[in-house]
C-alpha positions in Angstrom: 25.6 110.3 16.2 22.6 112.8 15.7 23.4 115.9 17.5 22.6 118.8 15.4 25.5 120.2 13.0 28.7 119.1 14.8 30.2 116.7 17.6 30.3 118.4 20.8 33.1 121.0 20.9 33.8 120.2 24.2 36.4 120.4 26.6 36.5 116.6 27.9 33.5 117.6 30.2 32.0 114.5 29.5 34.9 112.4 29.9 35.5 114.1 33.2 32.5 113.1 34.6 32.4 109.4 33.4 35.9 108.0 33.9 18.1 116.7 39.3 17.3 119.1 41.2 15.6 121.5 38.8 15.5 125.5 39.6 12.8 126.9 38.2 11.3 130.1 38.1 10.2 131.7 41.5 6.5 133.0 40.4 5.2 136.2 42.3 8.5 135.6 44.6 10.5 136.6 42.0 12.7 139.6 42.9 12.3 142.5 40.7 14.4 143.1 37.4 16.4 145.9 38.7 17.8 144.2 42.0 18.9 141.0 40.2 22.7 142.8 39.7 22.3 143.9 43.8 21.6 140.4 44.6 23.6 138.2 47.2 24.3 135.1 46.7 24.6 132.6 49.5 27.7 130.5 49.3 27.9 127.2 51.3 29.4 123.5 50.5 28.8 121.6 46.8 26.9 119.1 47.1 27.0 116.1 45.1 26.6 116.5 41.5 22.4 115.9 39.9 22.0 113.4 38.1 21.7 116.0 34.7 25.4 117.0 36.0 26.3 113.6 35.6 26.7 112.5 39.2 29.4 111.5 41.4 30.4 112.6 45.2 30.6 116.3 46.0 34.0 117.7 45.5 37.0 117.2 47.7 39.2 120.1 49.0 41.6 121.9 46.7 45.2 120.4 47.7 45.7 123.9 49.7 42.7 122.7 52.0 40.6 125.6 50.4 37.0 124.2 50.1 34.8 124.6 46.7 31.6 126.7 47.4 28.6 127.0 45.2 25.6 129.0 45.1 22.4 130.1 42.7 21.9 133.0 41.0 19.0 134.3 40.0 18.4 135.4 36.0 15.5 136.5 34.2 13.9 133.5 32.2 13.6 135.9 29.0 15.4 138.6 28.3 12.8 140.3 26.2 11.0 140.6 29.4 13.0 141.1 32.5 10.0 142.1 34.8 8.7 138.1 34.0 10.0 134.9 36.1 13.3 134.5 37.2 15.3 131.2 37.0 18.3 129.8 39.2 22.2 129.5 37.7 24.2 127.2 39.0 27.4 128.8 40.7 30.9 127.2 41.8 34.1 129.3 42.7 37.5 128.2 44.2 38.5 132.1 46.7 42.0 133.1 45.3 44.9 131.4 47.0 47.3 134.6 46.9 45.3 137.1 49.4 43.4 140.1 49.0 46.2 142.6 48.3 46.8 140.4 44.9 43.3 139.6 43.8 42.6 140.9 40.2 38.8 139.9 40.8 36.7 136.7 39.6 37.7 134.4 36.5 34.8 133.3 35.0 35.2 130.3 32.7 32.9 128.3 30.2 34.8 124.8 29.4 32.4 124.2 26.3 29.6 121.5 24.7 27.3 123.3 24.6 25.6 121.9 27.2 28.9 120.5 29.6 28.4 121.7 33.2 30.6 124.4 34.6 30.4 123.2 37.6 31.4 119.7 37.3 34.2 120.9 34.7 35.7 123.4 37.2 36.1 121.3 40.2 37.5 118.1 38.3 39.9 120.8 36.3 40.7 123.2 39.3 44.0 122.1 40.0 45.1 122.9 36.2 44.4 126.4 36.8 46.1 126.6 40.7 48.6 129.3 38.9 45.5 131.8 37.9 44.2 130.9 41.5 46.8 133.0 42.9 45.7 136.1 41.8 41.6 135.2 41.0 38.7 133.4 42.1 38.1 130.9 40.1 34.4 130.8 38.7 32.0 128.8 36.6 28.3 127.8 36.1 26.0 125.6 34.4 24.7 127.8 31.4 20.7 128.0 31.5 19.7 124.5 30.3 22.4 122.5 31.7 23.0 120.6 34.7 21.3 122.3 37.9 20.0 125.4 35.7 16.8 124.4 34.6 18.3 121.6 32.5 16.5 120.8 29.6 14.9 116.9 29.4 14.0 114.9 27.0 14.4 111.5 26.8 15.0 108.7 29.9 17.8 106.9 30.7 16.7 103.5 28.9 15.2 105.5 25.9 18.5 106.9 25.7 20.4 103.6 25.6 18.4 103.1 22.6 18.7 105.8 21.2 22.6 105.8 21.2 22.4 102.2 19.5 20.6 103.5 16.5 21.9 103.6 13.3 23.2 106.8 12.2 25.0 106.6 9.4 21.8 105.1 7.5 22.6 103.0 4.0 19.2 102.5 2.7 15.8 103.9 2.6 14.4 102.5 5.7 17.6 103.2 7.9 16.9 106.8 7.1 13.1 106.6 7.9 14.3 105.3 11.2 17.1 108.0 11.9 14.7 110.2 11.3 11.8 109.1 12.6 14.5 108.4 15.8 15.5 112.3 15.8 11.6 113.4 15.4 10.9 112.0 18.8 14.0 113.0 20.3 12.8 116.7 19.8 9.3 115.8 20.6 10.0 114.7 23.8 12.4 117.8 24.3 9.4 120.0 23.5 7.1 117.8 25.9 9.7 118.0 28.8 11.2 121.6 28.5 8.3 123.4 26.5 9.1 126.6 28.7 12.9 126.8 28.3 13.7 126.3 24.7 13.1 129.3 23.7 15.6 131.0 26.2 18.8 129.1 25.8 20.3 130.3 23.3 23.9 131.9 23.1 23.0 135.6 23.6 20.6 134.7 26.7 23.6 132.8 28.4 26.0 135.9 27.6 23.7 138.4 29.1 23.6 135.9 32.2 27.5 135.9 32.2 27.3 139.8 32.6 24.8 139.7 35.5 27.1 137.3 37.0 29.8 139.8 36.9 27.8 142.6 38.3 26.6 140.0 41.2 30.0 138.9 41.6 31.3 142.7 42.2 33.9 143.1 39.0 33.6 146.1 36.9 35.1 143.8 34.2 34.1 140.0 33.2 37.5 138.3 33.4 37.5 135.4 31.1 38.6 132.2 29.8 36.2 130.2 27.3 37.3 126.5 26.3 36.1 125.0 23.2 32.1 126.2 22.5 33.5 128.6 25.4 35.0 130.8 22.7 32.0 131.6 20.5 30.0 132.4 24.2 33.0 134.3 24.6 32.8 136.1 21.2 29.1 137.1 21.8 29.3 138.2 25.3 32.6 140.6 23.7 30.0 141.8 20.8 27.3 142.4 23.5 29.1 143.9 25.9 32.8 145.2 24.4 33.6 147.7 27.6 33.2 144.7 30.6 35.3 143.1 28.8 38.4 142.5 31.1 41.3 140.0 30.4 40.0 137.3 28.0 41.5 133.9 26.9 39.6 131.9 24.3 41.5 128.0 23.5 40.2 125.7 21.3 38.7 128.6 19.2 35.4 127.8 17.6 35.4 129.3 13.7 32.4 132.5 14.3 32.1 132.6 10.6 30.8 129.2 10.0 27.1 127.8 9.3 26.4 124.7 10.9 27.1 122.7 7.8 30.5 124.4 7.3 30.9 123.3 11.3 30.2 120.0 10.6 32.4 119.8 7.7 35.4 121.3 9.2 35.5 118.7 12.1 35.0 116.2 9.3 38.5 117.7 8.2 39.8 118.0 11.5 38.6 114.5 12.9 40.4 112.5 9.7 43.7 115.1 10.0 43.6 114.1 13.7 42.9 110.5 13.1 45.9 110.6 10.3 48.4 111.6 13.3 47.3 108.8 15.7 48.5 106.6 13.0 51.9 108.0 12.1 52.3 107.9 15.6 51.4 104.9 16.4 53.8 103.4 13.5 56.3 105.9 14.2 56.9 103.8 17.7 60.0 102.0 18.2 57.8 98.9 19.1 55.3 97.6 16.5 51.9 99.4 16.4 49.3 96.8 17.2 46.7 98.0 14.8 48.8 98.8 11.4 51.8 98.2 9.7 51.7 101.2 8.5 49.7 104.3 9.1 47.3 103.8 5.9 47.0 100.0 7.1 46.0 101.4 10.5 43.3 103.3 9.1 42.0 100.5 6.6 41.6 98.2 9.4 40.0 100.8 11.3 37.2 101.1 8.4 36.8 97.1 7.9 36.2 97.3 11.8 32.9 100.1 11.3 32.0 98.5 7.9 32.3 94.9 9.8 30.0 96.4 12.8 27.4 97.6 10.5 26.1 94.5 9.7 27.2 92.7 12.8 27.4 94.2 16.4 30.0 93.2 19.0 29.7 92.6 22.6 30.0 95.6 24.4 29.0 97.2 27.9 26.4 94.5 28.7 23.7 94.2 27.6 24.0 96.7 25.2 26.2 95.8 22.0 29.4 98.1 20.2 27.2 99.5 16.7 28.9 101.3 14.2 27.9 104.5 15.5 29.4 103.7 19.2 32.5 102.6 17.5 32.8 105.9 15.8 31.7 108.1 18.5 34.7 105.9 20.7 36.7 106.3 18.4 36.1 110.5 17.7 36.1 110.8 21.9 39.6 109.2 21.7 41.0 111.6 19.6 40.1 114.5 21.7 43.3 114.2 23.6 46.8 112.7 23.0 46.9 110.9 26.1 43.9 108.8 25.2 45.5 108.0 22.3 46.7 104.7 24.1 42.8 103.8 25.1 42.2 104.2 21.5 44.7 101.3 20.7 43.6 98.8 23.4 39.8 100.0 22.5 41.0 98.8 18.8 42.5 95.7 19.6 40.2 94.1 21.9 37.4 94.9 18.7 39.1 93.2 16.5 39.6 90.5 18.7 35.7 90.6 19.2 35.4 92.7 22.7 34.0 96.3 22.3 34.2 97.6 25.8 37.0 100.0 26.1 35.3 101.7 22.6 31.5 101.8 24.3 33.3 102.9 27.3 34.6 105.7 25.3 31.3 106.3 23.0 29.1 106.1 26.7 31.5 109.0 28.3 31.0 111.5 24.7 27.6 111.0 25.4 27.3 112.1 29.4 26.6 108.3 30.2 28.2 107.4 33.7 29.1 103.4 34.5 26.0 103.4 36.6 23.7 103.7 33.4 22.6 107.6 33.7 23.2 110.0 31.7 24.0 113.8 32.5 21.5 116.4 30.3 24.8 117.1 27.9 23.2 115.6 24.9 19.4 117.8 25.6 21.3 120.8 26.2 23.4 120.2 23.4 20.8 119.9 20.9 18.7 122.6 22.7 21.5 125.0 22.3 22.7 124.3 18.9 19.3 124.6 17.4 18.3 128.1 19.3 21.5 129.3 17.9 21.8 128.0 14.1 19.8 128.9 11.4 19.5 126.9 8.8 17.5 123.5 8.5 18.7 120.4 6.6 16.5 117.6 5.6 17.7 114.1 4.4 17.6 115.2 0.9 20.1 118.0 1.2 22.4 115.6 3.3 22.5 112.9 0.7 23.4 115.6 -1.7 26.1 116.6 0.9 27.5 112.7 1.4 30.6 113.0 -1.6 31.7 116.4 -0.1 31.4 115.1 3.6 32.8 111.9 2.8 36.4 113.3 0.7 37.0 115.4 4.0 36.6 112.0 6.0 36.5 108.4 4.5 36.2 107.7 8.4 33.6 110.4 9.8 32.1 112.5 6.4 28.8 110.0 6.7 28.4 110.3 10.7 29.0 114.3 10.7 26.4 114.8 7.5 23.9 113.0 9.1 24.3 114.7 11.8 23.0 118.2 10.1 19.2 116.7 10.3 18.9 117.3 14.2 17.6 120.4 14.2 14.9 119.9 11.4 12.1 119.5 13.0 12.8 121.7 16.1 10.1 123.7 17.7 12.0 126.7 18.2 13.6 128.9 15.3 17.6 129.3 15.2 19.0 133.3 15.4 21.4 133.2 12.7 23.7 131.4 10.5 26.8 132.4 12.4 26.9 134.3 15.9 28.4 137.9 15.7 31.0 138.4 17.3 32.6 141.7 16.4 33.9 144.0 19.6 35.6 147.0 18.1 36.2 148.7 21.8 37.3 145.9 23.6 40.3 145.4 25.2 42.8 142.8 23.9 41.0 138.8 23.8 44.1 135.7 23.3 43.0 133.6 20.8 44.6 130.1 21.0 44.7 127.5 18.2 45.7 124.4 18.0 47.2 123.1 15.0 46.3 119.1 15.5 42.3 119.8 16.9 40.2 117.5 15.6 36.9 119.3 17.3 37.5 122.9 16.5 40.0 123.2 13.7 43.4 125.4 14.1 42.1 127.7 10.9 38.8 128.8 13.0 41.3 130.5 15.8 42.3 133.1 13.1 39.2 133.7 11.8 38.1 134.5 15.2 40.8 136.6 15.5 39.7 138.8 12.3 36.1 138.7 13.3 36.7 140.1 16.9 38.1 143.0 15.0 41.8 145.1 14.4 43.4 145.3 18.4 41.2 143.1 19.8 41.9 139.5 18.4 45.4 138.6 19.2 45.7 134.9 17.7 48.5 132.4 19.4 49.6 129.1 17.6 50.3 125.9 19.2 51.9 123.1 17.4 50.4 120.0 18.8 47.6 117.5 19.0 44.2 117.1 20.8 41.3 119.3 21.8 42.6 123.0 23.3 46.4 123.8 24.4 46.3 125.1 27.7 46.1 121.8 29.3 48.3 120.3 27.3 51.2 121.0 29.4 53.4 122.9 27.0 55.1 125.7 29.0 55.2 128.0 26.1 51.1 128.4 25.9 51.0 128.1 29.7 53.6 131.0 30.5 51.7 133.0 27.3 48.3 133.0 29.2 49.3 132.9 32.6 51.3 136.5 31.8 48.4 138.1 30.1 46.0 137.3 32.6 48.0 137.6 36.0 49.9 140.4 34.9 48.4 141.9 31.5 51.1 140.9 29.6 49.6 140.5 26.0 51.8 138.7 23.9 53.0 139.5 20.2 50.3 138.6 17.7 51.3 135.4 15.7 53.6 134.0 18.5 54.1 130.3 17.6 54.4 127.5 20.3 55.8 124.0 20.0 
């Protein structure tokens, strides 16, 4: 799948959505650049989510009765020049459940992708986070770029279909003129389509809009809890802006020290090791796995399958057919989470019985793609993002030098995450850095939650994040389990760890395990 450097680190946004009204700037109406923090926003009923949001009905009532409001707030297009055009930011908030004697203020969250929509995320999450509710509002947006904020287009719904069917793990010289020739117009029609935001979506543009948003909102302090990509927003709002930083809890802890190529081959790692532990649990069952006598026969049949679907597609979502590359991105979007652990297995079984819808069902929600054939602006944002904030470049050549590296960490997704790297090549805009800074020496205390089984942001970036945030600010947590994040995993442990630092600024002891 050709998104630039890694596969979305992602809090299930997509999934959430699956299973446009554009806000641009406001011209000579535009207020001026010192009464953007003094401005009021105007909350009043969600409606139903755009199309780039990825559809569906407006939101339903919390299960207290308390209705979700949204709003738009206005940000300066660039930065560099705050006096210029303004844009609108997308706004959602849930009013604290516990009255206003208890309110701490708002908690702002990011729930990944890049590119996911806050707003979506929140409302289809809400009830996870009822506990913080008590004491906070509950917040989110859609970063510039995404979903109602300007959201960056490129290609159509039906270009996009075949665009998704392409072939990218390419074997031979004219698959990888096509993959790239593919990924050239992708960005072309990105720069055609959204010429005037590219330059200003970048990491640090949406972390100065997080701290208008707190000024707007009223805190002294941004309040904080950053899923997945979340964390390195986090990271550089904390580097930015180390005083405002209030209680912060980043889970599912992107690796700040990383180029996109290390990215992109630490998921490789973390994909395979997650994909390794599906199998042992599937065999481990009392009853007999239905893909594998044993956990290595589970994944050998599992590479016959993508090695089979090279040369010969199955039926999948008609009309469209289950490539190799929708198999693998199924299969990747399965391993997100435990509990689709058992989709995996049916999506499995019916392929090799010679049905491939469960694994395009699975492949069509990683990619923002809804049963009604639209897809939200995940993917443009995505790439948008990604390339504004990475660096370095890759052509084909350095990637085929890369393939024996890629593939060692992954037999299964090495080829698929190297190929990847070639999505920013051609870009039109030029990336900030190798790695975002996210150093906050000053800050107050920031959880940092790792999960040892994460196959999209690896346990051993939730240290590193840790030592980059700097001596008494990083305060790194361990939980023993599987899937993408921790927090909504259930376990109590994690739950009651967060829940005490941020409803009553408990920090817990540095290196605290949870199982």
């Amino acid at each position: 799948m050709p998104y630039p450097a890694r596969l979305r680190a992602a809090a299930l946004t997509a999934t959430a959505v699956v299973l446009s009204a554009l806000l641009s700037g406001c011209g000579d109406d535009s207020p001026k650049a010192e009464d953007l923090p003094d401005q009021k926003l105007s909350w009043k009923a969600c409606p139903a989510p755009s199309e780039a949001e990825g559809g569906g009905t407006a939101p339903s009532p919390l299960p207290d009765g308390a209705e979700w409001q949204c709003a738009t707030m206005r940000a300066p297009l660039d930065w560099d020049d705050p006096e210029g055009d303004t844009i609108g930011l997308a706004l959602i908030r849930a009013r604290a459940s516990g009255g206003a004697d208890r309110r701490i203020g708002s908690l702002v969250f990011n729930f990944g992708g890049p590119g996911g929509s806050g707003v979506t995320a929140l409302h289809a999450f809400g009830q996870d986070y009822a506990n913080l509710r008590t004491r906070y509002d509950l917040v989110s947006f859609d970063p510039r770029g995404v979903g109602r904020s300007v959201p960056v287009e490129c290609l159509d719904d039906k270009q996009l279909d075949t665009y998704f069917q392409q072939d990218a793990t390419p074997d031979d010289a004219a698959e990888r003129t096509e993959l790239l020739n593919n990924t050239e117009r992708f960005n072309a029609a990105c720069e055609k389509n959204s010429k005037r935001m590219l330059p200003h979506v970048a990491t640090t543009d949406a972390a100065r809009d997080m701290d208008l948003m707190r000024q707007v909102l009223g805190d002294d302090k941004l309040h904080y809890f950053g899923i997945s990509y979340g964390t390195e927003l986090g990271g550089v709002y904390a580097h930015l802006f180390p005083k405002k930083v209030g209680r912060a809890v980043f889970d599912a802890v992107v690796d700040p020290t990383q180029t996109s190529e290390q990215g992109s081959l630490g998921q490789a790692k973390g994909f395979q090791r997650a994909l390794d532990n599906y199998a042992e649990d599937c065999v481990s069952k009392i009853e007999d796995c239905p893909v594998g006598d044993s956990a290595r026969d589970v994944k050998d049949r599992i590479a016959r399958l993508l090695k089979d679907l090279d040369r010969t597609p199955l039926p999948g979502v008609f009309p469209r057919e289950l490539t190799q590359t929708a198999a693998t991105g199924g299969i990747a979007q399965a391993l997100y989470s435990k509990d689709f652990w058992e989709y995996l297995t049916e999506g499995l079984v019916q392929a090799y019985d010679g049905d491939g819808r469960v694994l395009m069902v699975l492949s069509d929600s990683l990619n923002g793609r809804n049963e009604n054939g639209e897809y939200s602006n995940i993917t443009a944002a995505n790439v948008a993002i990604n390339c504004a904030d990475d660096k370095p470049r890759y052509d084909p050549a350095y990637v085929e030098r890369k393939l024996p590296e890629f593939r060692k960490a992954s037999p299964l997704f090495g080829d698929y995450l190297a190929w990847s790297m070639i999505g920013c090549t051609d870009w039109p805009v030029a990336g900030a850095a190798d790695h975002p800074d996210v150093g906050a020496p000053g800050a107050p205390p920031i959880l940092v939650i790792g999960n040892t089984g994460d196959p999209a942001t690896p346990y051993e970036g939730a240290g590193r994040m840790a030592k980059a945030l700097g001596k008494g600010v990083g305060v790194e947590l361990t939980y023993k389990g599987q899937g993408h994040g921790a927090y909504d995993s259930g376990n109590k442990c994690v739950r009651d760890a967060v829940d005490g630092y941020l409803l009553d600024g408990k920090v817990p002891a540095a290196g605290t395990v949870c199982s």
